[in-house]
TISEZA-968465 format. One record per residue (C-alpha): residue in three letters; y, x, z. Coordinates in pm, whole numbers, plus 50000, padded with zeros to 5 digits. Layout:
[ALA; [Y; X; Z]];
...
//
This chain:
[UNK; [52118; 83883; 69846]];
[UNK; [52087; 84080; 69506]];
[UNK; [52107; 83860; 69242]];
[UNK; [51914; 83980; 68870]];
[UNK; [52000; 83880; 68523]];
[UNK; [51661; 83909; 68303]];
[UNK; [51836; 83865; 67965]];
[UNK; [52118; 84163; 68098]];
[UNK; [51843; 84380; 68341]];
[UNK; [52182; 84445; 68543]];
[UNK; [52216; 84454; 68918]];
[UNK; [52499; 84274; 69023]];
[UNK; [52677; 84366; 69377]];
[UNK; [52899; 84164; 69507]];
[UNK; [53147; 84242; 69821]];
[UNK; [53214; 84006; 70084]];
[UNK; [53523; 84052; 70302]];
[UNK; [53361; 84287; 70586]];
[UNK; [53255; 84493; 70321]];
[UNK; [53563; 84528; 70137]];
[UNK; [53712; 84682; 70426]];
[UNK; [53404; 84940; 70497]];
[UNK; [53436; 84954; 70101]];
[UNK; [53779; 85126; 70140]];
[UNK; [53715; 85330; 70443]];
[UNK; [53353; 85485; 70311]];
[UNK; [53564; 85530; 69961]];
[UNK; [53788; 85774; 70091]];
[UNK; [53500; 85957; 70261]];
[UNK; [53455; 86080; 69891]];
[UNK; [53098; 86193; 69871]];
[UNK; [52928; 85979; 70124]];
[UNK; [53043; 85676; 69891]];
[UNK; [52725; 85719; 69683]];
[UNK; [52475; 85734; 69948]];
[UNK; [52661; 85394; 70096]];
[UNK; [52569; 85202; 69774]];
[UNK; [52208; 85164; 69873]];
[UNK; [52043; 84884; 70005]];
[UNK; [51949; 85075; 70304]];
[UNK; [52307; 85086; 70433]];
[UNK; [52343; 84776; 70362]];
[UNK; [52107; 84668; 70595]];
[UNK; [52136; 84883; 70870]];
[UNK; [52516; 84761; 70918]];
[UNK; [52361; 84416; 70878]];
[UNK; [52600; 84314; 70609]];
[UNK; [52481; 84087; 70326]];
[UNK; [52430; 84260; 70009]];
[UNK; [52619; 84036; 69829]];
[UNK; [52927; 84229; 69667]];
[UNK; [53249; 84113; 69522]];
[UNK; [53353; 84407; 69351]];
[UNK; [53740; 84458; 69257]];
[UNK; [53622; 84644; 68952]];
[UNK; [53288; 84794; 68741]];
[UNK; [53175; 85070; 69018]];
[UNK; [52851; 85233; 68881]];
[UNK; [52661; 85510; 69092]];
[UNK; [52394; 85740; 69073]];
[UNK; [52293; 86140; 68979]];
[UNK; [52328; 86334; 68706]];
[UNK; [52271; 86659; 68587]];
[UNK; [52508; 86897; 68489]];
[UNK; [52493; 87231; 68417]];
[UNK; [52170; 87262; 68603]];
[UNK; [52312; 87123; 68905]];
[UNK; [52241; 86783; 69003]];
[UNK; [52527; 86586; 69109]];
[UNK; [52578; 86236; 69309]];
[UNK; [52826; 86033; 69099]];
[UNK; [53067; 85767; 69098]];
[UNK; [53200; 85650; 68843]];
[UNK; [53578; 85344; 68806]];
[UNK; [53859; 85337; 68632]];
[UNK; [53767; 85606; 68324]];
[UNK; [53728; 85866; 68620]];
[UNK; [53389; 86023; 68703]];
[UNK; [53337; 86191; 69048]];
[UNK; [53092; 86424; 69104]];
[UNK; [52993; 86531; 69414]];
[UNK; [52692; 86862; 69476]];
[UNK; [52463; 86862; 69733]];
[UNK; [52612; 87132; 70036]];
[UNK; [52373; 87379; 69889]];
[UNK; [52483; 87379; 69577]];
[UNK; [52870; 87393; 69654]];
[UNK; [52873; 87814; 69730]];
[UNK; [52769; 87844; 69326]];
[UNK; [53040; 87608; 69168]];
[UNK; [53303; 87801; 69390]];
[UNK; [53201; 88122; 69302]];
[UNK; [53091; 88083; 68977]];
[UNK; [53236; 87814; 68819]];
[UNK; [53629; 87792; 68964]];
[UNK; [53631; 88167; 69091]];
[UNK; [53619; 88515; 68919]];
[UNK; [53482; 88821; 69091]];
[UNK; [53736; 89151; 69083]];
[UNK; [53510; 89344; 69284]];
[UNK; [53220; 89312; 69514]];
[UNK; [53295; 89029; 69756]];
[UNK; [53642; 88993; 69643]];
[UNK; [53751; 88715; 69430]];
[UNK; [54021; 88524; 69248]];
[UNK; [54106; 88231; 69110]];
[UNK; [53914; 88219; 68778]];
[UNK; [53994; 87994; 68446]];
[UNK; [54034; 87662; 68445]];
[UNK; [53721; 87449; 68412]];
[UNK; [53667; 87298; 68079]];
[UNK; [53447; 87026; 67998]];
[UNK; [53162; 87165; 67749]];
[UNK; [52959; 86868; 67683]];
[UNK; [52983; 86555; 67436]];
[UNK; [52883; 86321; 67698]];
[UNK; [52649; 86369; 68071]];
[UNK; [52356; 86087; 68082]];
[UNK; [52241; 85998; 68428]];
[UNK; [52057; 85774; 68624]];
[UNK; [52237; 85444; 68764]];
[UNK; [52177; 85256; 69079]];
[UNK; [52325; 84918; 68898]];
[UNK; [52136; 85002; 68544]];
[UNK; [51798; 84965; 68452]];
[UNK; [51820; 85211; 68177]];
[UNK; [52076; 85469; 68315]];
[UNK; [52433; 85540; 68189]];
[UNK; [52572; 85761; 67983]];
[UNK; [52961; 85920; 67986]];
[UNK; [53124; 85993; 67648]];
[UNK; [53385; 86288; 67710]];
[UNK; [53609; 86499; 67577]];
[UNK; [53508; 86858; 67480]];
[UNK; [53772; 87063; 67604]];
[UNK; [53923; 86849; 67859]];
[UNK; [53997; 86981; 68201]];
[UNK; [53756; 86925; 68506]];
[UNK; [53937; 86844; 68789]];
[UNK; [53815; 87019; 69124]];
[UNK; [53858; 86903; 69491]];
[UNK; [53659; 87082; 69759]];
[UNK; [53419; 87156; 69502]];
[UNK; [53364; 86799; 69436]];
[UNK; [53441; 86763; 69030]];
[UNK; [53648; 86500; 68855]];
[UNK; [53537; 86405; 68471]];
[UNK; [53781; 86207; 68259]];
[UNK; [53572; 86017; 68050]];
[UNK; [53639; 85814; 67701]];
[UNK; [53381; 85583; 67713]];
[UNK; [53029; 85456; 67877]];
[UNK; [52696; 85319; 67774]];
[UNK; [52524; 85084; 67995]];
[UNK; [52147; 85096; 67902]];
[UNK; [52024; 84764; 68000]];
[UNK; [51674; 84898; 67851]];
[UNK; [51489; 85203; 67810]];
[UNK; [51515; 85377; 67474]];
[UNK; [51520; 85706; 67311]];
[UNK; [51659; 85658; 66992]];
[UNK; [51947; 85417; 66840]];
[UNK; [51963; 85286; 66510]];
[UNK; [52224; 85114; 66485]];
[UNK; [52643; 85030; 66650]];
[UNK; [52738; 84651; 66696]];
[UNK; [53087; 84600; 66760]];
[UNK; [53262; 84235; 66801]];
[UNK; [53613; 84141; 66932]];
[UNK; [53884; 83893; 66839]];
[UNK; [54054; 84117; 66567]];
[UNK; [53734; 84114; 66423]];
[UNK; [53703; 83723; 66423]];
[UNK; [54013; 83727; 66195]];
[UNK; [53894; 84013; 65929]];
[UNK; [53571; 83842; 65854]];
[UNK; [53658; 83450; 65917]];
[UNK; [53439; 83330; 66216]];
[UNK; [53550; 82983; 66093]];
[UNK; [53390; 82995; 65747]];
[UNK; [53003; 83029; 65925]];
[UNK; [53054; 82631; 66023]];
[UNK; [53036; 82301; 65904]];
[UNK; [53112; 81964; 66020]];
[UNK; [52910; 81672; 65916]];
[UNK; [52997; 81283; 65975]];
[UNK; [53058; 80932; 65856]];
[UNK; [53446; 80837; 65873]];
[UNK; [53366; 80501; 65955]];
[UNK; [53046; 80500; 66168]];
[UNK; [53213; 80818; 66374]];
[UNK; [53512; 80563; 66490]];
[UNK; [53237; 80348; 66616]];
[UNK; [52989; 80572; 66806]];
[UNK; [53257; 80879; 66811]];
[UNK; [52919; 81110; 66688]];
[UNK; [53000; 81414; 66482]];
[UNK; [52757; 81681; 66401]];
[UNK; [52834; 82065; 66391]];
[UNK; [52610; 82278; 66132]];
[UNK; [52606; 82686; 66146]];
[UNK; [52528; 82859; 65779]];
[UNK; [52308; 83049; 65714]];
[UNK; [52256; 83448; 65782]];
[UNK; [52259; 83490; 65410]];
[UNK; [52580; 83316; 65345]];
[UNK; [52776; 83451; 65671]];
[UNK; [52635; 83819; 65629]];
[UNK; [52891; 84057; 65385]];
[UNK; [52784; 84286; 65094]];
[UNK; [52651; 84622; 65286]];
[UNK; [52844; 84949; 65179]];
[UNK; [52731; 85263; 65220]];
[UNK; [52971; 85517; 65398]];
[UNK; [52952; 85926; 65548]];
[UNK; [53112; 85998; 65896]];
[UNK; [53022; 86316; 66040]];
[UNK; [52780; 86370; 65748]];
[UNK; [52531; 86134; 65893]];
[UNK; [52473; 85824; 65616]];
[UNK; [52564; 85532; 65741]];
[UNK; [52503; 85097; 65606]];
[UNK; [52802; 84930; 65737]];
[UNK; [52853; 84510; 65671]];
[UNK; [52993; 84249; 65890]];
[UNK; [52796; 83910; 65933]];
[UNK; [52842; 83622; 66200]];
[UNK; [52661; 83571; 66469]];
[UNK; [52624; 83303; 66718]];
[UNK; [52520; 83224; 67114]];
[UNK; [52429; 82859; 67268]];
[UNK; [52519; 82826; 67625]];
[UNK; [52397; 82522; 67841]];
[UNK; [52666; 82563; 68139]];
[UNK; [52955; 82392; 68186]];
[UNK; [53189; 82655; 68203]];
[UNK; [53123; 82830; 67829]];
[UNK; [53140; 82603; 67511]];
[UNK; [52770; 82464; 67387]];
[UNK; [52827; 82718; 67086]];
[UNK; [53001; 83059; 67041]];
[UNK; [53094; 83209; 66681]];
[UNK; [53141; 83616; 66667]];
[UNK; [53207; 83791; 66390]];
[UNK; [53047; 84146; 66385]];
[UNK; [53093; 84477; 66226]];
[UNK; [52744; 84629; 66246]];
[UNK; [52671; 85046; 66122]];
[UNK; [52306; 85115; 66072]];
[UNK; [52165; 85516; 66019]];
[UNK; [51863; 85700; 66110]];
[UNK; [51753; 85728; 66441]];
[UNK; [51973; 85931; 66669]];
[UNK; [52010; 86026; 67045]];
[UNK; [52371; 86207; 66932]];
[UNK; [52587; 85983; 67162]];
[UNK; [52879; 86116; 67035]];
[UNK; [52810; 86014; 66725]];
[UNK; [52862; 85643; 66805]];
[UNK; [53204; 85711; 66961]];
[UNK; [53331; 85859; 66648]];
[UNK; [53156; 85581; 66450]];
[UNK; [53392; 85336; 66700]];
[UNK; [53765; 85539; 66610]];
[UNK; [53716; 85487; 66245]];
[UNK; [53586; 85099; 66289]];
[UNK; [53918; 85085; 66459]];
[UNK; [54121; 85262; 66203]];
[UNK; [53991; 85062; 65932]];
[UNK; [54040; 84707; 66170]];
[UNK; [54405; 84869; 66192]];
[UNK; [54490; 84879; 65822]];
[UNK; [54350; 84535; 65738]];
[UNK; [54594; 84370; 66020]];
[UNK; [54880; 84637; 66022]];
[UNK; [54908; 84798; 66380]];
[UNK; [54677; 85050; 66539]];
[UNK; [54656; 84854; 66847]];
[UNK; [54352; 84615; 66748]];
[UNK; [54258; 84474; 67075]];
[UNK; [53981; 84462; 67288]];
[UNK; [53636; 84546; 67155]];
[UNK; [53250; 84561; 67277]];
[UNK; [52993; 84735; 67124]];
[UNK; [52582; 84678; 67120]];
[UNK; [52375; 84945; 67031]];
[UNK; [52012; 84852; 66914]];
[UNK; [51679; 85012; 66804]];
[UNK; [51446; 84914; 66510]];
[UNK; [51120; 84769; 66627]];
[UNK; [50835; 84770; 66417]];
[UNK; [50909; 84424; 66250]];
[UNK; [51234; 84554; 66107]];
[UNK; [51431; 84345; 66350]];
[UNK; [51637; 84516; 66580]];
[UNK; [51627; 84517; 66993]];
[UNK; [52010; 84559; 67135]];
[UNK; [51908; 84806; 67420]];
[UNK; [52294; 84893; 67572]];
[UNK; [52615; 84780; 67583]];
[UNK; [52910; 85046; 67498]];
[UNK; [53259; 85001; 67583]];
[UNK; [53598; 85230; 67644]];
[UNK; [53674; 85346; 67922]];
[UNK; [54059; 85267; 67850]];
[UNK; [54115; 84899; 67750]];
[UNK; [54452; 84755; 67660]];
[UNK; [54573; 84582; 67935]];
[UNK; [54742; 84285; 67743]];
[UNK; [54658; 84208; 67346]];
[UNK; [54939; 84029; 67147]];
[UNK; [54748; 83878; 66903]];
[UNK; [55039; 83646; 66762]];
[UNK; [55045; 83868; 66431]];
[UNK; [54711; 83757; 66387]];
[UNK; [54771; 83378; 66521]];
[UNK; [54994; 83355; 66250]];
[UNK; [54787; 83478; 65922]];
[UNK; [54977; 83839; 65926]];
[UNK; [54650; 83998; 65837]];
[UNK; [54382; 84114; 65541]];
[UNK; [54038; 83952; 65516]];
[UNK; [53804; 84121; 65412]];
[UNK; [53774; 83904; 65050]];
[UNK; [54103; 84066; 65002]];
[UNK; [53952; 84421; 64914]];
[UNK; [53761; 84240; 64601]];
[UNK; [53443; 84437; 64681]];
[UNK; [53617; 84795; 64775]];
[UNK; [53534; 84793; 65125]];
[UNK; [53349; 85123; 65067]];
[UNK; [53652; 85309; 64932]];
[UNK; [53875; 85230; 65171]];
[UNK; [53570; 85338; 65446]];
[UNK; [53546; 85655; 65311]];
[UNK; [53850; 85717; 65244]];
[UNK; [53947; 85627; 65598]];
[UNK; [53682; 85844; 65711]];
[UNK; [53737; 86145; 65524]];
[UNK; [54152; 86099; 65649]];
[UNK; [54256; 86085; 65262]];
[UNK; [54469; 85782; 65376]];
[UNK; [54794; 85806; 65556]];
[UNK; [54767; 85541; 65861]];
[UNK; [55008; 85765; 66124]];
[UNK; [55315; 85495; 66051]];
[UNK; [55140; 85190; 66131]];
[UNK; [55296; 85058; 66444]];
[UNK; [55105; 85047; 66753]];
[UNK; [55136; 84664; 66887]];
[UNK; [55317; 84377; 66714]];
[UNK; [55612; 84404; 66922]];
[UNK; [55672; 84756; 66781]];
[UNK; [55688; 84628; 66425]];
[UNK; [56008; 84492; 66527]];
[UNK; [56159; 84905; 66614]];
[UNK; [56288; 85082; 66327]];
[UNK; [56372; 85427; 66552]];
[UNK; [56397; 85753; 66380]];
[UNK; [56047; 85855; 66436]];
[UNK; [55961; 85553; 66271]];
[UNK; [56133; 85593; 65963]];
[UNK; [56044; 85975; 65954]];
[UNK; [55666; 85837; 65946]];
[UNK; [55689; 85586; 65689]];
[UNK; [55892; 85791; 65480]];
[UNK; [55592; 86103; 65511]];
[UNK; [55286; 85815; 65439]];
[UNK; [55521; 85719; 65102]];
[UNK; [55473; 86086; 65044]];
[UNK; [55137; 86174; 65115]];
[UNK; [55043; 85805; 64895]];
[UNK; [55289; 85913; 64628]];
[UNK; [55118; 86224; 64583]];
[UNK; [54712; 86089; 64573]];
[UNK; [54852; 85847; 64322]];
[UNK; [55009; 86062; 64078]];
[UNK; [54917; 86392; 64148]];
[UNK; [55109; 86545; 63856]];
[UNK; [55383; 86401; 64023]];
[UNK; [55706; 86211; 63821]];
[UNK; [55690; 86290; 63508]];
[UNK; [55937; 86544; 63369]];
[UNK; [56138; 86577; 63017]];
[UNK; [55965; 86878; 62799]];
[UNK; [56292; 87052; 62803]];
[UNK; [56273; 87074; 63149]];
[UNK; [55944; 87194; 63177]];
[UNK; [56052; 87463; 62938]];
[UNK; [56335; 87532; 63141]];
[UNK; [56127; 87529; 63508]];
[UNK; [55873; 87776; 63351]];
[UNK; [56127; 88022; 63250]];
[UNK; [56351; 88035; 63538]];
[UNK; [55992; 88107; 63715]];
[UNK; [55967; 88356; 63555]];
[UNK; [56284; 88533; 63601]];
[UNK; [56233; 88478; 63983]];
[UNK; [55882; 88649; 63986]];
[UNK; [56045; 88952; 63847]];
[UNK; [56328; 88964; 64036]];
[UNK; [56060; 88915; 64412]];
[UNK; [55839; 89241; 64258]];
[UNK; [56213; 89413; 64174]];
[UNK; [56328; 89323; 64510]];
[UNK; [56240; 89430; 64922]];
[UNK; [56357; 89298; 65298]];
[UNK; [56544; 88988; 65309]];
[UNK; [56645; 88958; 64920]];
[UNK; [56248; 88944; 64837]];
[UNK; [56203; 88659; 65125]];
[UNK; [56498; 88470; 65027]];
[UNK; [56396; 88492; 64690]];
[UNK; [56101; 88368; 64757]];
[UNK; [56220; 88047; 64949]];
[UNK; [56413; 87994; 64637]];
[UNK; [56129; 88015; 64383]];
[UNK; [55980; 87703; 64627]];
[UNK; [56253; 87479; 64470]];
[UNK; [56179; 87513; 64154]];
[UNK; [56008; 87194; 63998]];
[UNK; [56064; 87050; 64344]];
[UNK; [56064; 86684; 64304]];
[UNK; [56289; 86485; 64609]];
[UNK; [56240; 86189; 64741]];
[UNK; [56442; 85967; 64569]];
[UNK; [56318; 86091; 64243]];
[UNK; [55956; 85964; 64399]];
[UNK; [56044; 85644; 64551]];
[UNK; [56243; 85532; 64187]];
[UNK; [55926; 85630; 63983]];
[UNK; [55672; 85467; 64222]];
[UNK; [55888; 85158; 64210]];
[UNK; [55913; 85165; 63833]];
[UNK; [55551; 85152; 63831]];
[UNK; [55472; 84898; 64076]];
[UNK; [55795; 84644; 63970]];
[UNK; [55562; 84398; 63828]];
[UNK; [55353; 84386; 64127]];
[UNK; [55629; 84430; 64421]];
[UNK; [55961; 84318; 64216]];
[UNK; [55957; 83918; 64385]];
[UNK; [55910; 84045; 64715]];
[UNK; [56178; 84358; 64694]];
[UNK; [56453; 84094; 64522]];
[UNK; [56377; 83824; 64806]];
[UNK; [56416; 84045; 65032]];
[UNK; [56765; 84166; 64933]];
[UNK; [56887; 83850; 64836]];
[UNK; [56832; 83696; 65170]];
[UNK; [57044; 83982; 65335]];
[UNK; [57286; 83977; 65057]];
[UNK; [57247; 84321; 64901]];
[UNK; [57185; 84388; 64560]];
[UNK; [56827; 84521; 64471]];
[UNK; [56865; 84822; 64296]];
[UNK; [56582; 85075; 64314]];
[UNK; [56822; 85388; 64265]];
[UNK; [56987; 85307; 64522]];
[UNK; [56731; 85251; 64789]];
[UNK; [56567; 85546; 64708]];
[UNK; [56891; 85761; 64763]];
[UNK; [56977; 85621; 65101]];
[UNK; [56595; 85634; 65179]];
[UNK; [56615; 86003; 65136]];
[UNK; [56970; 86073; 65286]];
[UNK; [56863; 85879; 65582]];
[UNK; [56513; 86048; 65609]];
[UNK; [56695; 86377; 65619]];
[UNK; [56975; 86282; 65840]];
[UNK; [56681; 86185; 66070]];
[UNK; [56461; 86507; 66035]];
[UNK; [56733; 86721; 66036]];
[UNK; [56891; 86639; 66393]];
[UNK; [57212; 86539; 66153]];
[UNK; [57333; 86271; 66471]];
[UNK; [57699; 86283; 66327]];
[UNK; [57599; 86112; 66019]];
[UNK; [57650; 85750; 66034]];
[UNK; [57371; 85564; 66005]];
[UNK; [57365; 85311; 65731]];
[UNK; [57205; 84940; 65808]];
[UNK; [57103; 84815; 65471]];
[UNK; [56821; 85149; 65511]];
[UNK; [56651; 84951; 65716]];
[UNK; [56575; 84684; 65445]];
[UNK; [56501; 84991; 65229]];
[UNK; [56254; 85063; 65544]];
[UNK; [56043; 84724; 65485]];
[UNK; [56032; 84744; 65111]];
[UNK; [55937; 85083; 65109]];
[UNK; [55634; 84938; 65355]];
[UNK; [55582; 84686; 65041]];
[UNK; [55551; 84966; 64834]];
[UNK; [55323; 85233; 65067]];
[UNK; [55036; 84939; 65082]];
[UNK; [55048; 84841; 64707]];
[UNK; [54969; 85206; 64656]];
[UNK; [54716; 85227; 64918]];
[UNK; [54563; 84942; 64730]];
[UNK; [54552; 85045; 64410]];
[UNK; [54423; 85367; 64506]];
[UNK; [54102; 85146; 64674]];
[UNK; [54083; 84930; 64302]];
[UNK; [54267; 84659; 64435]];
[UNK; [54381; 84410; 64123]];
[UNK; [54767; 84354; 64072]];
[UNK; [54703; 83987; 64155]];
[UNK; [54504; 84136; 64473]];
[UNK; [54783; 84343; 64602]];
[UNK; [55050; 84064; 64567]];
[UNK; [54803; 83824; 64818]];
[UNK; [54800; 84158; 65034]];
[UNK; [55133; 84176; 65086]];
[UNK; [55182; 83845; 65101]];
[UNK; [54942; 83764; 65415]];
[UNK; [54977; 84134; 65587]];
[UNK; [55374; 84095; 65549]];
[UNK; [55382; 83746; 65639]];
[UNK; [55602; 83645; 65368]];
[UNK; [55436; 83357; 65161]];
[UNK; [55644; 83399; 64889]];
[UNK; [55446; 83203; 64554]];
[UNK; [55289; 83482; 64311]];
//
């Protein structure tokens, strides 16, 4: 029996327990697994068609590079599997190179050369389409191809065009407050006799964010979040169901690609404001404009690789930026996200990882003080005039001496000039603190206090930099010192008050930052 969702168009199959076990058998047939989905086998092994399927199976036929292939797709993996005909060419002219007439050898490995493969699906109304990697190997096995793929859209409708990328998930609950889009309305003493309480949802207007305008991939895009909301009448979903969502509009595209890349810097961005890189489980929509304005959701979009378990305790417990804390600079930190000016490499990748200080660690933290230090003050610290005078001199001494010289005195005389005017890291990390004290000052002295070491900004930045080096350098016989791990966290302090400023944050601003992101709820 094949049961149909109208709101979803999906066909759902469902295995019962004879099946499973043809399931398995016809699975390792490899290509005669696709031709087994139909309803026609089905019937003519009298089974009912009434699946229960271990995981999302989706089958049907693509084309790709003018051959039309039989698919299967689980797991992130797509099979593809050519007709018999169809074999003799993708052995001898995809996977094999000719040396001479009738003789050939094993040619280059077989790269994947498109954005994504769209195809029709037995299980979807609308078709499917695979988001993959341009360069990525294609597996081969008797001619039958193997496609890793990134991600898949499930067209639950027909539709040429998309105008706009829905995403949801619980990280995004916390960014933009699901909880502030509600109301509850009652009488203290006539709800302790009749126990009634009544639950009001605001308005679009008042749940929907200012829109910002950002560029990825030099398409325009409208980005805001808003809150949305589904009623359910069953008894095993709550009557109502808040959602936060982080919606992109842009002119109408068919560039599926385009969506995926719109989806790694929604992520990046959902991984500064709560501190990891990890930011759980999302789902995406994608819609079309209708003529009304309004806009028809059309597919669903989702990664092929989920994380398999989501600590969300960071969260739970506050450790996290709302978007109010950004004051209205949303669209700086976008763009600057999306044009990689800002250094996110040394954000940890799960909440249990913000509790490892390795050495890779503190080499990466160390390099995003760096690459903040220098968008802040590009001049870099501030030097004496005398010194300047003295820098430009001895330059000039040294360029002479490089044209004077040849062979190995020229090229270590030119490694030399490089350390001229060369600031260190200590010399940074004092300045940057020197300018940030009133800001970062009650958090850097709490923190010391608590551990019993005196707060000196000197010395933090020295052992920062000895302990950076030891660490970069492969220097394992220096011991390493603990209290550089307290430097470690400040310096963290310090990276995001800079990352804030650069985005306009006020002083006031970055103190709440810190505050909630570092869990620390110290009084400022």
């Amino acid at each position: 029996m094949t049961a149909f969702d109208g709101e979803q168009a999906r066909l759902d199959l469902r295995f019962t327990v004879k099946i499973k076990e043809d399931y398995k058998r016809i699975k390792r047939q490899g290509r005669n697994l696709a031709s087994c989905w139909g309803c026609n086998y089905l019937r003519s092994e009298g089974y009912l068609t009434e699946f229960l399927m271990e995981s999302e199976t989706y089958t049907g036929e693509l084309n790709y590079r003018n051959i039309l292939f039989q698919f299967v797709y689980e797991h992130g993996e797509l099979r593809l599997y050519p007709d018999e005909k169809d074999k003799e060419v993708i052995r001898l002219r995809w996977l094999m190179s000719a040396v001479s007439p009738g003789v050939y050898v094993d040619g280059d490995p077989l790269l994947m050369e498109e954005p994504f493969l769209e195809g029709r699906c037995h299980e979807l109304h609308g078709g499917i389409v695979f988001l993959t990697q341009i360069g990525s190997s294609v597996r081969s096995v008797n001619c039958n191809l193997v496609v890793t793929v990134l991600s898949i859209i499930k067209k639950i409708k027909i539709s040429e065009t998309t105008t706009r990328l829905s995403l949801s998930g619980p990280c995004i609950d916390y960014v933009f407050p699901v909880n502030r889009a509600w109301r509850s309305e009652y009488d203290w003493d006539e709800m302790q006799v009749n126990g009634a309480i009544s639950i009001t949802t605001s308005g679009f207007d008042s749940t929907t964010s200012e829109r910002f305008n950002v560029q990825v991939e030099g398409k325009e895009v409208c980005a805001y979040f808003s809150v949305g909301w589904t009623v359910s009448h069953g008894i095993e979903n709550p009557p109502i169901t808040l959602s936060a969502i982080l919606s992109f509009e842009f002119e109408e595209t068919n560039d599926y690609s385009f969506f995926l890349k719109l989806w790694y810097q929604a992520e990046r961005f959902l991984g500064f404001m709560t501190g990891q890189s990890e930011v759980g489980p999302l789902s995406g929509r994608l819609g079309c404009q209708m003529e009304n304005g309004k806009y028809r959701n059309y597919a669903e979009m989702e990664l092929a690789e989920q994380p398999s378990e989501f600590d969300a305790k960071h969260l739970s417990k506050g450790r996290y930026l709302t978007l109010d804390k950004l004051e209205g600079n949303e669209e700086k930190l976008f763009r600057d996200i999306a044009d990689n000016n800002i250094y996110l490499r040394h954000l940890p990748r799960t909440n249990k990882d913000k509790h490892v200080i390795d050495a890779a660690r503190f080499v990466l933290v160390t390099a995003a003080f760096e690459w903040e230090f220098q968008r802040l003050y590009p001049d870099g610290v501030p030097k004496r005039a005398a010194r300047l005078k003295g820098e430009k001199r001895a330059l000039e001494i040294i360029e002479k001496e490089i044209e004077s010289s040849t062979g190995e005195i020229k090229q270590a005389l030119k490694r030399a000039k490089l350390s001229i005017g060369f600031t260190n890291l200590q010399s940074k990390v004092v300045y940057a603190a020197k300018q940030f004290s009133s800001v970062i000052d009650v958090f850097g002295k709490r923190l010391y206090d608590l551990n019993e070491e005196e707060f000196k900004c000197s010395k933090i930045g020295e052992r920062l930099a000895n302990q950076r080096n030891n660490f970069a350098h492969g220097n394992i016989d220096k011991d390493f010192e603990g209290v550089a791990i307290l430097d470690l966290v400040y310096l963290g302090y310090l990276i995001l008050a800079m990352q804030l400023r650069n985005c306009g944050i006020s002083d006031k601003g970055i103190q709440r930052a810190i505050n909630s992101q570092f869990g620390l709820h110290i009084a400022v």
